[in-house]
C-alpha positions in Angstrom: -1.7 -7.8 26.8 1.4 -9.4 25.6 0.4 -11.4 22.4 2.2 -15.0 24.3 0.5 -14.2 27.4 -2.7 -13.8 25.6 -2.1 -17.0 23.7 -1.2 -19.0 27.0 -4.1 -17.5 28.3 -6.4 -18.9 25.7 -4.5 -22.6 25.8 -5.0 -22.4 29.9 -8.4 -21.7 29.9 -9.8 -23.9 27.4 -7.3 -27.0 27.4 -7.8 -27.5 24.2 -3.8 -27.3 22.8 -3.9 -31.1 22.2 -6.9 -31.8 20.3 -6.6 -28.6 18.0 -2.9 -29.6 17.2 -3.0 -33.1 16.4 -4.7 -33.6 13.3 -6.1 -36.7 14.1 -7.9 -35.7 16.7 -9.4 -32.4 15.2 -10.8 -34.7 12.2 -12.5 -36.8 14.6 -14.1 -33.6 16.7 -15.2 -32.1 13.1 -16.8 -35.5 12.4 -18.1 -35.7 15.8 -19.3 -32.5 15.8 -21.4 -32.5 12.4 -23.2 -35.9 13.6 -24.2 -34.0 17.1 -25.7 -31.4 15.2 -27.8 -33.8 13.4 -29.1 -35.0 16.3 -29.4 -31.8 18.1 -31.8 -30.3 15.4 -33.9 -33.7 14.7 -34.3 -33.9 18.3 -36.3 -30.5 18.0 -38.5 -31.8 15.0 -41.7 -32.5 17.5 -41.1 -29.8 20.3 -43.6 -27.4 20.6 -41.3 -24.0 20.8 -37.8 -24.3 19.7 -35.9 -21.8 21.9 -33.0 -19.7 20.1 -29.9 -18.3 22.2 -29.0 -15.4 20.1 -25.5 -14.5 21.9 -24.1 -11.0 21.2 -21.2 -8.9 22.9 -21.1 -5.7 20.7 -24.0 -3.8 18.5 -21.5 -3.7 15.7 -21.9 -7.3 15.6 -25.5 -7.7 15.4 -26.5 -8.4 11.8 -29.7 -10.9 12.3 -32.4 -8.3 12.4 -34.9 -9.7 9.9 -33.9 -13.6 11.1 -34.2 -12.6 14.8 -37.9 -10.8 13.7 -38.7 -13.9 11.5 -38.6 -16.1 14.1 -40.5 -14.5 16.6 -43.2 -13.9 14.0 -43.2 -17.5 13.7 -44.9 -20.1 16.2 -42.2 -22.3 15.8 -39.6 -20.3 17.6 -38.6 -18.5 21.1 -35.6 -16.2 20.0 -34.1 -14.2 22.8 -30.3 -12.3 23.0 -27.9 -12.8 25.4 -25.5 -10.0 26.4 -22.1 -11.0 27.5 -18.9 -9.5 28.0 -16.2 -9.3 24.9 -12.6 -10.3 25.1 -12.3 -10.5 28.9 -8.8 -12.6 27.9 -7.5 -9.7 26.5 -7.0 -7.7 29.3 -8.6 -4.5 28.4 -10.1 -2.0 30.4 -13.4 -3.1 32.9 -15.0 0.2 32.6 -14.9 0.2 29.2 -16.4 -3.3 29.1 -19.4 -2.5 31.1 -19.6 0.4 28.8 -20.0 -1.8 26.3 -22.4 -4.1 27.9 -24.7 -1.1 28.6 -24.7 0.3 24.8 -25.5 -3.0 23.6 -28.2 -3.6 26.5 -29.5 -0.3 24.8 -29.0 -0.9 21.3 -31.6 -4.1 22.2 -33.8 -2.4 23.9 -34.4 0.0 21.2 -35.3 -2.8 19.1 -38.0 -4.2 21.5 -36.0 -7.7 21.9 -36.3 -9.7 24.6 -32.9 -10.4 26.0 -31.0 -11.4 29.1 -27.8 -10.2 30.5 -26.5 -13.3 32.8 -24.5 -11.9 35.1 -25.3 -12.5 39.4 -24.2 -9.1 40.3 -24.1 -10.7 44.1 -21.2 -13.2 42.7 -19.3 -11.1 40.2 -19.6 -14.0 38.3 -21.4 -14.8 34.5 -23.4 -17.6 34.6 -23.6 -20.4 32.1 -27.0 -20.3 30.4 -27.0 -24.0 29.4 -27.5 -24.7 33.0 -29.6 -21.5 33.7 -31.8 -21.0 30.2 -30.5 -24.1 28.3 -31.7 -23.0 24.6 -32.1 -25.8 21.9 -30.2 -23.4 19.0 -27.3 -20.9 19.4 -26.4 -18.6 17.6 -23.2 -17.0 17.6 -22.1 -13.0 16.4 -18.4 -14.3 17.0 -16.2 -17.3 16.6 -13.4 -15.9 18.8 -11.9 -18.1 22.2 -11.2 -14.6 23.5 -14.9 -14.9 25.3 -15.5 -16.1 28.6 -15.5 -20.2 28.1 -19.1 -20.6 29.0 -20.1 -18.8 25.8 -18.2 -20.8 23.4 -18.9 -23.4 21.7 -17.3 -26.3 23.6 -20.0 -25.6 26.1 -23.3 -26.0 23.4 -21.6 -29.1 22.0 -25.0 -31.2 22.3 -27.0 -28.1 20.8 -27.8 -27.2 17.1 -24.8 -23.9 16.7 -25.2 -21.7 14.1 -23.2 -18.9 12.6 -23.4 -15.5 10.7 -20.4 -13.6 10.3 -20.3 -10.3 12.1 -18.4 -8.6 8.9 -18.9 -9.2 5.0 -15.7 -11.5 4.1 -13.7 -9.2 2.1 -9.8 -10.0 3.1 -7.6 -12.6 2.5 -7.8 -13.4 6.3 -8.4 -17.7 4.7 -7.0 -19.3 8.2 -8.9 -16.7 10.6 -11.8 -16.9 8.3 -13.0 -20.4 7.8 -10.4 -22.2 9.5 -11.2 -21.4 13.2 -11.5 -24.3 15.5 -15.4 -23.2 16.3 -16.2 -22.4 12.3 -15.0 -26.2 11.6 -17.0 -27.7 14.7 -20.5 -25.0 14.2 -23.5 -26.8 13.4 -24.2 -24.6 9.9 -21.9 -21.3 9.1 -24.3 -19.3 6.9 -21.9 -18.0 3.8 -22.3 -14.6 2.1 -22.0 -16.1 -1.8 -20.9 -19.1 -3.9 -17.5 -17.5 -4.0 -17.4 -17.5 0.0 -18.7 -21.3 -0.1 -15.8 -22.0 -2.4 -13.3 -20.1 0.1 -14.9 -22.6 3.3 -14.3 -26.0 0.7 -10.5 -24.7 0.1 -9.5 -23.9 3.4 -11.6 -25.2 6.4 -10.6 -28.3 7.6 -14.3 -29.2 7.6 -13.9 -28.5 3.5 -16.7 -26.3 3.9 -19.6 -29.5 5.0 -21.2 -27.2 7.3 -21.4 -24.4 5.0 -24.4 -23.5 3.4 -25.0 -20.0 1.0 -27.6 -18.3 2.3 -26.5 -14.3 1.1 -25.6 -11.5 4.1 -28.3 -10.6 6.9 -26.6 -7.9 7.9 -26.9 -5.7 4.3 -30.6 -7.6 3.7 -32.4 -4.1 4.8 -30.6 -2.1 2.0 -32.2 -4.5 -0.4 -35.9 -4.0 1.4 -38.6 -1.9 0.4 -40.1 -2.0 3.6 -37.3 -1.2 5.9 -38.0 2.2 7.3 -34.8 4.4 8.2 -34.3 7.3 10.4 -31.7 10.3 9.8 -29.3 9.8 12.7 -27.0 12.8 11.3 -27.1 16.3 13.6 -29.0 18.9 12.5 -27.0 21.8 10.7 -27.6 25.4 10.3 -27.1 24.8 6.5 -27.3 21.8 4.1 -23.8 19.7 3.6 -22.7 16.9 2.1 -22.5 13.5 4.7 -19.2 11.8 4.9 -18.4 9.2 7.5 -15.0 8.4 8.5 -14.7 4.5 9.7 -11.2 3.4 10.6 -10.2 -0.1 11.4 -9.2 -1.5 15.2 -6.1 -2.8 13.8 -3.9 -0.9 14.7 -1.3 -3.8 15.8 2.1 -3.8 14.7 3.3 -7.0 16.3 3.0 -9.4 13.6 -1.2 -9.5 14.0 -3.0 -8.5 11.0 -2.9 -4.5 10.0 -5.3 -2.7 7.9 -6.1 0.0 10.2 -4.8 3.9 9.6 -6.4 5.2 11.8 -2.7 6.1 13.6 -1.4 7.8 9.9 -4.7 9.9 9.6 -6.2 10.5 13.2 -5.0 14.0 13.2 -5.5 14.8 9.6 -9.2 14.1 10.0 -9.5 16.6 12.6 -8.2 18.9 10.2 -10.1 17.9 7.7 -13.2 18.0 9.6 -12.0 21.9 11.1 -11.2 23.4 7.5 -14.7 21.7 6.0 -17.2 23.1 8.2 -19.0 25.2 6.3 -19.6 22.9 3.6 -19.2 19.5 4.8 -20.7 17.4 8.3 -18.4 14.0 9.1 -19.2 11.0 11.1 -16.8 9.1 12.7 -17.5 5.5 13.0 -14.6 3.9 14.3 -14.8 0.3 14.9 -16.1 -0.7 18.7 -12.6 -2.7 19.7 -10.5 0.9 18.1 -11.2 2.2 21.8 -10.2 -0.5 23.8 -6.6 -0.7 22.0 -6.5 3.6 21.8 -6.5 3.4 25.8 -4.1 0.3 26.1 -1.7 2.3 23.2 -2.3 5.8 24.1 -4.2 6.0 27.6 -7.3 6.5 29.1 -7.4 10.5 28.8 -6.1 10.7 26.0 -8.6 8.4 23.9 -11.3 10.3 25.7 -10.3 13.8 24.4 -10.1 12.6 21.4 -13.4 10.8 20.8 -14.8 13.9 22.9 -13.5 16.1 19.8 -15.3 14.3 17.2 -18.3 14.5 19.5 -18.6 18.3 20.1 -17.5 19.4 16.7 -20.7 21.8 14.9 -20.3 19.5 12.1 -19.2 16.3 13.7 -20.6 13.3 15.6 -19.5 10.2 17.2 -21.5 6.9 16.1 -20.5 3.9 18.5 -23.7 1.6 18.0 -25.3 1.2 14.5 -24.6 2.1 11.3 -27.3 1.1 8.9 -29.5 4.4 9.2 -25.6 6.6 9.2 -25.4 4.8 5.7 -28.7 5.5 4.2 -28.5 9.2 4.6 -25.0 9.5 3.9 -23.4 11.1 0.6 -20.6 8.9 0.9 -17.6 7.1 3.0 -13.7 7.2 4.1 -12.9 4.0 5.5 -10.2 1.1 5.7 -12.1 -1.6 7.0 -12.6 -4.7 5.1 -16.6 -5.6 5.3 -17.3 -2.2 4.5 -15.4 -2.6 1.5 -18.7 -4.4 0.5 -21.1 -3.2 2.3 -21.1 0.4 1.7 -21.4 -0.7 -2.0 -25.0 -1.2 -1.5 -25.0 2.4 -1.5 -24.1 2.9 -4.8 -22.2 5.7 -3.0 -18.5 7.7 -3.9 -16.4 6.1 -1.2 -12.4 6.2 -0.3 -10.5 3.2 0.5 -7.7 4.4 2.9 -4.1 2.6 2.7 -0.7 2.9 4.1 0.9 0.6 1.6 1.2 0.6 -2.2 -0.5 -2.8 -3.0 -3.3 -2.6 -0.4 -5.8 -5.5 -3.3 -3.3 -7.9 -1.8 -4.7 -7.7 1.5 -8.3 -8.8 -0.1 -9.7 -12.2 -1.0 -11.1 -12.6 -4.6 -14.5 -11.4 -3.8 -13.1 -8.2 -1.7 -10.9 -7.2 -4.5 -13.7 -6.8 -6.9 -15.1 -4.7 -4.7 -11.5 -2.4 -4.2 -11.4 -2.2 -7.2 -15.0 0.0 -6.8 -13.6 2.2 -4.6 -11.4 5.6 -5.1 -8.4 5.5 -3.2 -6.3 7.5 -1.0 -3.0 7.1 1.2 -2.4 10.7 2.0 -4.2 13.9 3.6 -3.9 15.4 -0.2 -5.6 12.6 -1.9 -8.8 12.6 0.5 -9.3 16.8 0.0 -9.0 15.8 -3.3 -12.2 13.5 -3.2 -13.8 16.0 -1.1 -14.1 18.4 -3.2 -14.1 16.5 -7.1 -16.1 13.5 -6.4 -18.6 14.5 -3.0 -19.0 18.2 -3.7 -18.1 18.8 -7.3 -19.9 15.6 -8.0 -17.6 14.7 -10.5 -18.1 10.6 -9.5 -16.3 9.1 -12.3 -16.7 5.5 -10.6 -20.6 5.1 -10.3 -21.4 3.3 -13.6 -19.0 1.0 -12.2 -20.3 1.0 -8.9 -23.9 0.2 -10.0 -22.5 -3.1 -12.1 -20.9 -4.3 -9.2 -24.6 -4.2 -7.3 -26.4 -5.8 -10.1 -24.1 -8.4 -10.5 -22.9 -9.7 -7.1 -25.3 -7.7 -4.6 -28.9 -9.2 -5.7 -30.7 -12.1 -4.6 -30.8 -14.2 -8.0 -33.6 -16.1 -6.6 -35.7 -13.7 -5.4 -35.2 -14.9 -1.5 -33.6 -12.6 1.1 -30.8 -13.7 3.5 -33.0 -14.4 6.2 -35.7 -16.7 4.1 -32.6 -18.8 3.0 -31.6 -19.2 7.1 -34.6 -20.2 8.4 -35.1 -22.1 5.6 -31.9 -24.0 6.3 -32.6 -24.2 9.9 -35.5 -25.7 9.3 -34.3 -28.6 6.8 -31.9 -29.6 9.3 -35.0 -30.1 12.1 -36.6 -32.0 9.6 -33.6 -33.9 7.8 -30.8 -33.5 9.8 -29.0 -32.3 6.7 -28.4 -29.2 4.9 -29.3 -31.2 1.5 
């Protein structure tokens, strides 16, 4: 879709140009906002069950495992998901969104959750589950207007909202990152570190009030002992060394933001992949909203063959869903995206930071730099053959001293509590207070 059309779009559907512009008026609905949250959660301080809306589009998305199994461990809470459609503004394709639908349905399934999908299949229509299941706390896996209005957060303005960040904050994406109309106006935004709490003060309009550090749930498994993992690589005839390729969505050249190389290196991977059989079995894990774009940019057919490639391959496999258990049993990554520029640290891993530009650390906020800075890197077909075959098969991994710092000293939990403890903790004081402190 046409980047104005899309923005009128978003303007005409949730009449909100006026308040968001004027910032007047935005001051008063952060202000307004924070003091309806403090009612909303002191309003659940006697209720028996406190029932938690946990709304979720895409399984890449999901990182609230161990809080979603905390509270329904605990008698205090009723957690369920709710599967809705993602970026029906953006005009991309309807099969490819029911697609989606149904791998997340499955991806929840798998887990045992109970969920809901509200959509009246004799209507067409999604309902709004404030009317239908009206929860007291939602939680959001997006902050994005690009959603169906009924599952933003205009609508759950008299409810306690909460939000984790789908992806570690690694870029300097400041604006899109804690300057969002809903990320000012949430109830609590749950921060990844100090240095991320610091980021919210500078440049939210909220200076960061509704902030509160509580570490990353999505990357609390790897520091686990009791998480149990499963090998979700294809057999092969012979042992070989893991290596998952995950390129970025953005593939935009219009002015949006552009990390992705997935257009520079597509074909090259293939080859790759082709001339390393013998030796060497690749995942590729491209982001979920890469297929939506491939078939606006290249077609329908043509995405499809070429997913289909990566697929069949002896030594290849497509991963759309999860990643968590692909990590584990990995020997190491090629990527460009920006939260697995942290995340895949936890490995303690070799891993490639693709790039099409010369300065890529620019792209990076303070905290994702460190973490570049971690990371071999590559910006042509040569220079990832070249980390084939020195760093994952010769083993020659000159960067894994350095690697294994940068866990110790930013990765941990200094205080012995896991990301999840520190949310319901939080959720928790604000039933009882009404505060975060």
């Amino acid at each position: 879709m046409n980047k104005f059309l899309y923005k009128l779009n978003l303007v005409l559907t949730y009449k909100d140009a006026l308040r968001t512009r004027i910032p007047l008026l935005f001051n008063r609905m952060i202000g307004n906002a924070s003091k309806r949250a403090s009612k909303a959660a002191m309003s659940l301080k006697d209720k028996p069950t406190v029932d938690v809306a946990f709304l979720l589009t895409i399984p890449g998305m999901w990182k609230l495992d161990y809080v979603f199994g905390a509270m329904s461990r605990s008698s205090r809470f009723h957690p369920y998901i709710v599967i809705y459609p993602y970026s029906r503004l953006k005009g991309f394709s309807e099969e490819e969104i029911w697609k989606t639908i149904n791998r997340t349905e499955e991806f929840v399934k798998q887990r045992g959750y109970e969920y809901v999908i509200p959509y009246d299949g004799k209507t067409g229509k999604w309902d709004d589950i404030k009317k239908t299941l009206n929860p007291d706390i939602v939680f959001f896996t997006t902050p994005y207007r690009d959603i169906l209005p009924q599952y933003y957060y205009y609508n759950f303005k008299d409810k306690l909202t909460c939000y984790v960040p789908y992806a570690y904050q690694a870029m300097n994406l400041y604006d899109l990152d804690y300057n969002q109309i809903s990320i000012n106006l949430f109830g609590i935004n749950f921060a990844e570190s100090y240095m991320h709490l610091d980021f919210a003060k500078k440049y939210s309009k909220s200076k960061g009030r509704n902030f509160v550090v509580s570490g990353y749930p999505g990357t609390e498994m790897y520091l686990r002992d009791d998480y149990v993992s499963h090998d979700v690589w294809k057999p092969q005839h012979n042992s070989k060394k893991r290596i998952i390729w995950a390129p970025h969505h953005s593939i935009e050249t219009d002015g949006s933001f552009h990390a992705s190389t997935f257009l520079s290196f597509c074909d090259d991977m293939l080859e790759i992949a082709k001339e390393y059989k013998d030796s060497v079995q690749f995942a590729f894990k491209p982001h979920q909203l890469l297929k939506f774009k491939l078939i606006q940019l290249w077609g329908k057919q043509r995405t499809k063959d070429y997913y289909r490639q990566w697929e069949e391959m002896d030594n290849c496999q497509l991963e759309e869903t999860g990643y968590i258990d692909l990590f584990i049993h990995s020997d190491a990554m090629i990527h460009d995206s920006g939260s697995f520029t942290v995340e895949y640290l936890f490995m303690k891993k070799p891993v490639m930071y693709l790039a099409e530009t010369s300065t890529p650390q620019n792209q990076f906020n303070e905290f994702g730099k460190l973490a570049y800075e971690k990371h071999y890197h590559g910006s042509n077909a040569e220079e990832i053959r070249r980390f084939i075959d020195d760093v994952v098969v010769g083993g020659n991994d000159s960067m894994k001293d350095s690697r294994i710092e940068f866990f110790n000293r930013y990765l941990v939990s200094r205080d012995g509590k896991l990301p999840s403890q520190h949310i319901i903790d939080s959720i928790n004081m604000m039933i009882e207070r009404g505060t975060l402190s």
